[in-house]
N, C-alpha and C positions, 0 to 999 in steps of 0.2 A: 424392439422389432428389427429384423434385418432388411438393410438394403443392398440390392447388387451395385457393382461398382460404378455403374452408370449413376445408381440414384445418388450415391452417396458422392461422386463428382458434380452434381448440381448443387448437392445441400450445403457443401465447403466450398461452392463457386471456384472448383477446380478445375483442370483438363487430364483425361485419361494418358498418361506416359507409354503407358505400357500394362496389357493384361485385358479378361475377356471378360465384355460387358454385362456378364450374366452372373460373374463370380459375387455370390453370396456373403459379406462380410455380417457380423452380429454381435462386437462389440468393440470397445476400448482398449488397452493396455501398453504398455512402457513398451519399448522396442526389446528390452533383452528380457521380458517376461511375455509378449503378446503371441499367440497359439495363431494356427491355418485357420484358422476363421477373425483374426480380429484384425482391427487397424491398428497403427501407430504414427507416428512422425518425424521426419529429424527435422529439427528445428535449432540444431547450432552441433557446429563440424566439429568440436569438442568429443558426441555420440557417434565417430562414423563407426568406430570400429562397431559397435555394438549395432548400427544400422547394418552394416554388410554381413553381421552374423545373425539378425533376427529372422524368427517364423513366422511373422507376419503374416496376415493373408493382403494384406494391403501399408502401405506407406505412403503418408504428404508427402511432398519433398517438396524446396525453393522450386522456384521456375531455372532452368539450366540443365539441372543436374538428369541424367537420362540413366545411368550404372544404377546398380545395387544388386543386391540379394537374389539370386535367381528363380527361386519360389516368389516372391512379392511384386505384385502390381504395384505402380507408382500411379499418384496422384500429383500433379504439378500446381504449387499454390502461390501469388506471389508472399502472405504471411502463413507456414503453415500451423504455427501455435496458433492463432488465432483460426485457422480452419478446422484444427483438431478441436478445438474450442466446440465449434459449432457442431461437432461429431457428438463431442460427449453429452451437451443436452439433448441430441437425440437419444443417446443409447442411456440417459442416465433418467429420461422423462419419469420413469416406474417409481424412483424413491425422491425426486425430486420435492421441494417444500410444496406443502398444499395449504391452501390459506382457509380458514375455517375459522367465519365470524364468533365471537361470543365471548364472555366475560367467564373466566374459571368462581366457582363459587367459594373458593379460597384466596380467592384476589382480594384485595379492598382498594375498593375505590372510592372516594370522596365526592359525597353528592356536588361540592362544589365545582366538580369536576367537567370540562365538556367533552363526551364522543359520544358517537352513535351504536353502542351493543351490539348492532347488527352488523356494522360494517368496520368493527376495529376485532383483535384477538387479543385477551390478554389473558396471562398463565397465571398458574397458582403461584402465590406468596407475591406475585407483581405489587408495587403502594402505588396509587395517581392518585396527589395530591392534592388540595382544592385550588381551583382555579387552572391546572392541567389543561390543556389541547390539544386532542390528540384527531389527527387528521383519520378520513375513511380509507379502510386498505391496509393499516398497521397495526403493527403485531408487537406487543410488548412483554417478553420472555422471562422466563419464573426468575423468581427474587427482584426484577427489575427496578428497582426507585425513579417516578417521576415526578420532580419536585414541584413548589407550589409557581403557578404559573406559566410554565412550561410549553412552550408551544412544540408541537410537533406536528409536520405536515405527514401529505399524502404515502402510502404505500411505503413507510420506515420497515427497517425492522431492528430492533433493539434484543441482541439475545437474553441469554442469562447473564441475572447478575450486573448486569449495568446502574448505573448512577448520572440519572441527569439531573443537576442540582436549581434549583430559584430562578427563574424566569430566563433563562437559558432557551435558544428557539434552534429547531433542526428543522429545513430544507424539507424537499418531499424526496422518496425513494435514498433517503439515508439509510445505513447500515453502520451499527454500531456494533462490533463483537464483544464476546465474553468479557468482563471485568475491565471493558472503559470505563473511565469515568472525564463527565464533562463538565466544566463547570466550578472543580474546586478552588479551592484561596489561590493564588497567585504567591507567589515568594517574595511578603516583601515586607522588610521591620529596619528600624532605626535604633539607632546605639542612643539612648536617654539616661546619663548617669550612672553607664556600666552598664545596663542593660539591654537586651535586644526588645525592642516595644514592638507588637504587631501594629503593622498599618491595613486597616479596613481595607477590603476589595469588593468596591461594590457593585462592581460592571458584572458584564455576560459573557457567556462565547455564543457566537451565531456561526454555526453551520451549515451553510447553504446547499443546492440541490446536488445530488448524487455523491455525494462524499462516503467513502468508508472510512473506517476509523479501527484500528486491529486492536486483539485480545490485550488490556490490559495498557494502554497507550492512557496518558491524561493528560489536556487539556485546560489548563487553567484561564479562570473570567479574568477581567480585565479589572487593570487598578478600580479605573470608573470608564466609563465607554464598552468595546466591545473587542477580542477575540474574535478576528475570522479566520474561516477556512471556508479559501474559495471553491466554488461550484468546480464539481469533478474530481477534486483532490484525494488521492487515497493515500491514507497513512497505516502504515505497518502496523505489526504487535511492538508492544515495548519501546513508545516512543515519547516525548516529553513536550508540548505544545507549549511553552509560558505567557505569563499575561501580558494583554495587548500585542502580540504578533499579529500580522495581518496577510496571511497565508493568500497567494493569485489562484489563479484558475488552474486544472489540472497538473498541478504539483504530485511529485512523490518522495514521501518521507520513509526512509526504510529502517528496518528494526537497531533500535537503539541509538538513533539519531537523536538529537537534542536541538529547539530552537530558541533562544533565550528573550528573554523580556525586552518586547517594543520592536523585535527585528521585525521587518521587512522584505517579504519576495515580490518578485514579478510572477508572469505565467510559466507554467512548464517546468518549472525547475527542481530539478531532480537532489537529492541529498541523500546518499549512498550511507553503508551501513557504520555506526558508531561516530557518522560526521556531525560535527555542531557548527553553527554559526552564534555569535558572538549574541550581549545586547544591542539593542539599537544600531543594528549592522541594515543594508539595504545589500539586499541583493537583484542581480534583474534578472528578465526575462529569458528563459531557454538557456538557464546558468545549471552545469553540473558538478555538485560538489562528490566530489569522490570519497571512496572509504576512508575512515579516521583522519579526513579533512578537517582542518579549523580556522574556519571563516571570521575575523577577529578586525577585520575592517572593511568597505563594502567593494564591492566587485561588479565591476560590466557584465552585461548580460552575454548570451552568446556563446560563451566559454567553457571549458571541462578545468573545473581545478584541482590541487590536491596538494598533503603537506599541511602544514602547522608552523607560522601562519600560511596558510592559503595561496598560492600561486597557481601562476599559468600551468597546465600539466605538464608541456613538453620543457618548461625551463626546471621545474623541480625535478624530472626525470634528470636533465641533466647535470643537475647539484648533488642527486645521488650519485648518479655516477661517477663524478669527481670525487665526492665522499667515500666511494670505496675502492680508490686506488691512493689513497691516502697512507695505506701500511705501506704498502708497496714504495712512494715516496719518503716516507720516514725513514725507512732499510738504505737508500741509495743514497740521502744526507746523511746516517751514520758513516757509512762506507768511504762517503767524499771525506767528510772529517776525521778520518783514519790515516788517511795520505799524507805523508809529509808535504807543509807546506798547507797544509787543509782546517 
């Protein structure tokens, strides 16, 4: 549905910059694809060029910024990805997810099983297994495995193809995507006589409220005990959770990060993409481990680090950079030692 630019300045809790309150906008799109009727954003000065060239019929922008495009109205927001945000559940309500109680008659469910038919969804080929728990409001998407004992709270949604394995419990309004899996063996065997012996894992993971979890990310139970992820945390696609970590509150782990068995975060703490932290590492609170970071002993919270092992950002910046004037000083000690006398 369209709103003119006054509505749609209320609905992103914006302030008109510029442009007239009657002007019609009627949807979404990228800045260097968005047509005279739709919105867009910048949301990092990386896009200007592409801001100052787009057809916009409207643009967020930071709060400051007053230029642009001279066909496009501005919208002044102090986050504007986060107010384009709230643009596109409006403009995207039509195909949005609709929740639609009932059991597929290709499901199987186990009468051991507890939900209420009426107020859960589940799709064809989904297993809930006996003893299962599955909260009202959730939705458990075709091929799904939910194993025996299982708890799962309120308003989940578990796509295709997921795996939650033995008494494993997920939070309410969790979201698991495509081909997680939660739950499996932990990495963990002993050398007995040349051999590698598996050692039993008999613990859980518990996934507390609002966590996501990306396509294809795993999650390993705990030697004995529990696997958390704290409330709010979302984790990427393609990520590697090991057994007994105990993930804080709104972390983020992003694609192809690795966390190893028994580490330890605080809250907030971000882990950028391809970075690992070690076993039995702590890390605290509002700690940033940056790209192909390797976090290999524990670290103060507060920080941006980066490097292998792991340092303060601004001193491993400057070990690089010693590092590559390095040719530069090998050339001027050949040269020295070329001198008579050298």
């Amino acid at each position: 549905m369209a709103l003119t630019l006054s509505e749609l300045a209320r609905l992103v809790d914006g302030d008109i910059v510029r442009g007239e309150l009657d002007l019609l906008v009627d949807g979404i799109a990228s800045l260097d694809e968005a047509g005279p009727s739709e919105l867009s954003f910048l949301g990092n000065e990386k896009y200007r060029a592409q801001y100052l060239a787009t057809r916009a019929a409207a643009v967020i922008v930071p709060r400051g910024v007053t230029e642009g495009p001279a066909n496009s109205a501005l919208i002044a927001a102090d986050n504007p990805s986060l107010a384009f945000g709230r643009a596109v559940k409006h403009f995207v309500a039509a195909v949005a997810r609709v929740f639609q109680p009932g059991v597929h008659p290709r499901a199987m469910v186990d009468e051991g099983a507890r939900l209420d038919p009426s107020k859960v969804r589940i799709h064809a080929g989904a297993v809930i297994m006996a003893g299962a728990e599955i909260g009202d409001g959730s939705e458990i998407g075709p091929n799904t495995v939910v194993g025996e004992q299982v708890r799962i709270g309120r308003d989940c949604l578990l796509h295709a193809n997921v795996t939650v394995r033995e008494r494993c419990t997920l939070g309410d309004r969790v979201i698991l995507q495509p081909g997680a899996v939660i739950g499996s063996d932990g990495y963990g065997y002993e050398v007995v006589d040349g051999r590698h012996v598996k050692i039993d894992q008999v613990g859980i993971v518990e996934i507390r409220d609002d966590v996501e979890v990306g396509a294809n990310t795993t999650i390993d139970r705990a030697r004995f005990g529990r696997t958390v992820i704290g409330e709010g945390s979302k984790i990427d696609n393609l990520v590697q959770v090991a057994h007994n970590v105990q993930l804080g509150k709104h972390c983020l782990l992003v694609s192809q990060s690795g966390v190893a068995g028994s580490a330890r975060t605080g809250d907030y703490v971000v882990v950028a993409a391809q970075a690992g932290v070690g076993g039995h590492v702590a890390i605290g609170a509002r700690t940033v481990l940056a790209g192909r970071a390797g976090a290999t002993a524990d670290l103060a919270g507060g920080q941006t680090y980066s490097g292998m092992p792991a340092r303060p950002f601004m001193e491993e910046q400057r070990s690089r950079a010693l590092i590559r004037q390095l040719p530069k000083l090998v050339e001027r000690v050949k040269a020295l030692e070329k001198k008579p006398g050298g």
